[in-house]
VEXNU-376332 format. One line per field, with one value per atom (N, C-alpha, C): residue number from 1; atom name; x, y, z. Coordinates in Angstrom, 1 decimal, decimal comma. Layout:
i <- (NUM ...)
at <- (CA ...)
u <- (X ...)
v <- (Y ...)
w <- (Z ...)
// end
This chain:
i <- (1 1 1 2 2 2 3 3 3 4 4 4 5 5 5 6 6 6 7 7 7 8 8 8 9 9 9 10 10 10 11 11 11 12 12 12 13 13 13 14 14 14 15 15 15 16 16 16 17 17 17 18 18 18 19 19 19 20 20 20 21 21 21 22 22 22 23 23 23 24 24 24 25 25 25 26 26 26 27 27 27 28 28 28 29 29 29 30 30 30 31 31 31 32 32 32 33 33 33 34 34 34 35 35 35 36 36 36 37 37 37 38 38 38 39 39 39 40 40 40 41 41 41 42 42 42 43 43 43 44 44 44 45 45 45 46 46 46 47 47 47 48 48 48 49 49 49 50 50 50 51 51 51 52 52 52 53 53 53 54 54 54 55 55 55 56 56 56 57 57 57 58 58 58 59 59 59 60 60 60 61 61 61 62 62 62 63 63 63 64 64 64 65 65 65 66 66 66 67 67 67 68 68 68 69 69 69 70 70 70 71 71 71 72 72 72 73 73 73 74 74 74 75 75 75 76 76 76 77 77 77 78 78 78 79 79 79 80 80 80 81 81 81 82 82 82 83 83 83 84 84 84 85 85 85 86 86 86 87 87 87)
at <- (N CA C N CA C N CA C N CA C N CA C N CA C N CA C N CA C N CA C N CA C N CA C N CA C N CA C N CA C N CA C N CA C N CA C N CA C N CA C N CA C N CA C N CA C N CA C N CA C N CA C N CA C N CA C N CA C N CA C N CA C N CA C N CA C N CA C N CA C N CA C N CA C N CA C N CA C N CA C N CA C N CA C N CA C N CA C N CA C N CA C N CA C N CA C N CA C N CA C N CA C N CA C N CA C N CA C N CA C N CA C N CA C N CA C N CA C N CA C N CA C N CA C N CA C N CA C N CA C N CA C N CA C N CA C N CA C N CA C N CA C N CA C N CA C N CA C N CA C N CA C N CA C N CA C N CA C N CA C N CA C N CA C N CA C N CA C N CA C N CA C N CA C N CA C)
u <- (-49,4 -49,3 -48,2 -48,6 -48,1 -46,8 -45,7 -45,0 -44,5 -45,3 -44,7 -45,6 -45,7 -46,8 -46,8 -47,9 -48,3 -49,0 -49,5 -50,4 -50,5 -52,2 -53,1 -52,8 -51,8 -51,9 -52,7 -53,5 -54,4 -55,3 -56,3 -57,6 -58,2 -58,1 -59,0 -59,8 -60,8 -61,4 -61,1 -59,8 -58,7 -57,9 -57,4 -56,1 -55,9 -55,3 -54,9 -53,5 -53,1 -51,4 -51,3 -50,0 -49,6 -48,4 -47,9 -46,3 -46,0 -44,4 -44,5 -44,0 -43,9 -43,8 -42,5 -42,1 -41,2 -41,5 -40,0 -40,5 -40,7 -41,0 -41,1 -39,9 -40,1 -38,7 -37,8 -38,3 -38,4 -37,8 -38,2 -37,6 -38,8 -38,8 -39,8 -39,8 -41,0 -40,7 -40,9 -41,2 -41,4 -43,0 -43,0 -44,7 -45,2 -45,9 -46,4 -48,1 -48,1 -49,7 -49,9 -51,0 -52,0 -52,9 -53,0 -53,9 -54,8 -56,2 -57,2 -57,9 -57,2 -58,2 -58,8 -59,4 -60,6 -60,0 -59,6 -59,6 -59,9 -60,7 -61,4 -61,8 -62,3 -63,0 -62,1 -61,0 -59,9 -59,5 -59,1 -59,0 -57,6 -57,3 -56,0 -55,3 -54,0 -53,3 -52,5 -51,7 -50,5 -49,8 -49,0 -48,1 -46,9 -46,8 -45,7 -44,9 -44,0 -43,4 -42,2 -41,6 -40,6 -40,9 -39,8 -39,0 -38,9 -38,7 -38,2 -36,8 -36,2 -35,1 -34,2 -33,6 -32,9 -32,9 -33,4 -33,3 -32,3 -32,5 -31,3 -31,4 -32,9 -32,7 -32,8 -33,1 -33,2 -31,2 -30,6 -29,4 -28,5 -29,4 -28,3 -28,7 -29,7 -30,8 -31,9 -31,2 -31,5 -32,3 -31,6 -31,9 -33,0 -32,8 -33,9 -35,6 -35,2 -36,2 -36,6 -36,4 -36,6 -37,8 -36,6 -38,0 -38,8 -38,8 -39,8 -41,3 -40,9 -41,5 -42,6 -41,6 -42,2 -43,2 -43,0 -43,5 -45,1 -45,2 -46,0 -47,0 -46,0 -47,0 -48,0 -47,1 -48,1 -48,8 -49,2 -50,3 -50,9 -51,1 -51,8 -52,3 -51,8 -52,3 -53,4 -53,4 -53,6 -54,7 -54,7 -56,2 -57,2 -56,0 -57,3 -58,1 -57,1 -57,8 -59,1 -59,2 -60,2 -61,1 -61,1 -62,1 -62,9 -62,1 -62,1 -63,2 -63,0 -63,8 -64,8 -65,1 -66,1 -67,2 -66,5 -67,3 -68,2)
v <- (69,4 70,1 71,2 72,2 73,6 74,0 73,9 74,3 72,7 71,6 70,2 69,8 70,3 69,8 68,4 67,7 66,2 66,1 65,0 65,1 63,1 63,2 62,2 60,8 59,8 58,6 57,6 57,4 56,2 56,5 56,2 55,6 54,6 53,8 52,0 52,8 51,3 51,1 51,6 50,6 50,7 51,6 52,8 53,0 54,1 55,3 56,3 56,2 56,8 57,1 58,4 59,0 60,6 59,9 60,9 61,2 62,8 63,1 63,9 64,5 66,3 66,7 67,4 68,5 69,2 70,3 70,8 71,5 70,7 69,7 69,0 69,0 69,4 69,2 67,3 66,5 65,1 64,8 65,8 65,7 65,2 65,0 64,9 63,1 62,4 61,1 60,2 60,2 59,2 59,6 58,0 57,5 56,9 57,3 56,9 56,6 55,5 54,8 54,3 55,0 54,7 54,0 53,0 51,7 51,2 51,4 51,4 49,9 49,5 48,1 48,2 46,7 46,7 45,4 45,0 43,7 43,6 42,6 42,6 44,2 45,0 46,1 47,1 47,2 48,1 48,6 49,7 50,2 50,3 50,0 50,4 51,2 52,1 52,6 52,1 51,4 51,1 52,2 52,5 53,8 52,7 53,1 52,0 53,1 53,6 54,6 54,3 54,2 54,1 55,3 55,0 55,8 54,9 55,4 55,0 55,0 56,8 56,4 57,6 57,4 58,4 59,8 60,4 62,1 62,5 64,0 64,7 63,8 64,2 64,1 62,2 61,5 59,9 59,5 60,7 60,4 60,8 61,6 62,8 63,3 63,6 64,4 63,0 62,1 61,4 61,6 62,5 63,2 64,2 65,5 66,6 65,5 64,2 64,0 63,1 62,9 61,9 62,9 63,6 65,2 65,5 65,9 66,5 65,4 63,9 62,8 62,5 62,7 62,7 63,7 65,2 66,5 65,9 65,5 65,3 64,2 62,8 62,0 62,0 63,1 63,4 64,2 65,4 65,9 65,1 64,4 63,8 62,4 62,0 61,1 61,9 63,1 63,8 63,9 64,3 64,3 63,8 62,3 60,8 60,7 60,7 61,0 61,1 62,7 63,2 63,0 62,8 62,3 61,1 59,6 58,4 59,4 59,8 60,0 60,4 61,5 62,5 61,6 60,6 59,3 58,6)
w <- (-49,9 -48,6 -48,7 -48,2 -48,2 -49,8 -49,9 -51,1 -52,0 -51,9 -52,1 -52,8 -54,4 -55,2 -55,7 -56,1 -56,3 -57,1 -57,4 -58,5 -58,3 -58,6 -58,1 -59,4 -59,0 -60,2 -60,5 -58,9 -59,3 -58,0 -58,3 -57,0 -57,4 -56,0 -56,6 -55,5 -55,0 -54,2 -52,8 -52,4 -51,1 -51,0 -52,1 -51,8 -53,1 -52,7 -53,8 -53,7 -54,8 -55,2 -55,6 -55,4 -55,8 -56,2 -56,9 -57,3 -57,2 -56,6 -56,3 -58,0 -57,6 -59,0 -58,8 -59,6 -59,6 -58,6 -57,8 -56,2 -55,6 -55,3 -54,2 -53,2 -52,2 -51,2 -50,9 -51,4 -51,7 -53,1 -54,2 -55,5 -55,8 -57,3 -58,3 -58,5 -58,8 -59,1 -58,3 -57,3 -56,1 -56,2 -55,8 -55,9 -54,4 -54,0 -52,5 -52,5 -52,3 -52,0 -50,3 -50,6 -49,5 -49,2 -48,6 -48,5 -47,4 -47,5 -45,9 -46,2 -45,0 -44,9 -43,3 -43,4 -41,9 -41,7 -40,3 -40,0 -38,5 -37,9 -36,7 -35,8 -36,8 -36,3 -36,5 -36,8 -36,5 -38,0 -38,4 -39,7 -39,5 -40,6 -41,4 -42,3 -42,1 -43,2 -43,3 -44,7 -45,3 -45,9 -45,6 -46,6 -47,3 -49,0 -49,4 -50,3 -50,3 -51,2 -52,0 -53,3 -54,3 -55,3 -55,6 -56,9 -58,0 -59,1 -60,3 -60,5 -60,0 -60,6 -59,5 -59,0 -57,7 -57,5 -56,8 -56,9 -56,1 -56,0 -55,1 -53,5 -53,5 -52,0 -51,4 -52,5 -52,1 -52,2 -53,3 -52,9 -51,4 -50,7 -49,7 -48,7 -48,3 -47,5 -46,6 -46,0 -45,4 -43,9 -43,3 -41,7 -42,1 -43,1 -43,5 -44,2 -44,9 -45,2 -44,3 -43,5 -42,7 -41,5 -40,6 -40,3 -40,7 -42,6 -43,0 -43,4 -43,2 -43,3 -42,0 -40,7 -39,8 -39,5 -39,4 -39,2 -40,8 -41,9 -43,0 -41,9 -41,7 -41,3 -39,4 -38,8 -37,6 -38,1 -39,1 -39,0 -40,1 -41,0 -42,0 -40,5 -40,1 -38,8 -37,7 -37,6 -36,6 -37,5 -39,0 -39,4 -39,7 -40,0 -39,6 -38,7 -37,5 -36,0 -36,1 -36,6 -36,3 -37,1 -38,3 -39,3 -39,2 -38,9 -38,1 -37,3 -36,5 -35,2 -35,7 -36,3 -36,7 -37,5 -38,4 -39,5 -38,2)
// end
């Protein structure tokens, strides 16, 4: 999404993984999976995210990533929304 490149580590069935890359405003190395289940009618996202091994910003930039996490997951939410809907 927009200057914060990724790159795709796994797809099962349920659930894909990225890692971010180098440039990433988050730092390079962190792995975040996405997980869709169904239970009594209602769908699910799990978001679960780690690192391997500490970057700039998992050291220091707690407030900036924390915004820039939020501002990521309302429009990636906002596009469920409508997809959900449109399915």
């Amino acid at each position: 999404m927009g200057d914060n490149p990724v790159s795709v580590e796994r797809v099962g069935n349920t659930y894909f993984q990225i890692t971010t890359l180098p440039g990433h405003s988050l730092g390079d190395g962190l792995h975040i999976r996405f997980s869709f289940s169904r239970t009594l009618g209602m769908h699910f996202l799990t978001v679960r995210a780690w690192y391997d091994e500490a970057t700039t910003c998992t050291n220091g930039c707690g407030m900036v990533s924390g915004l820039f996490a939020l501002a990521v997951w309302q429009v990636l939410s906002d596009t469920l929304k409508i997809s959900a809907f449109a399915a």
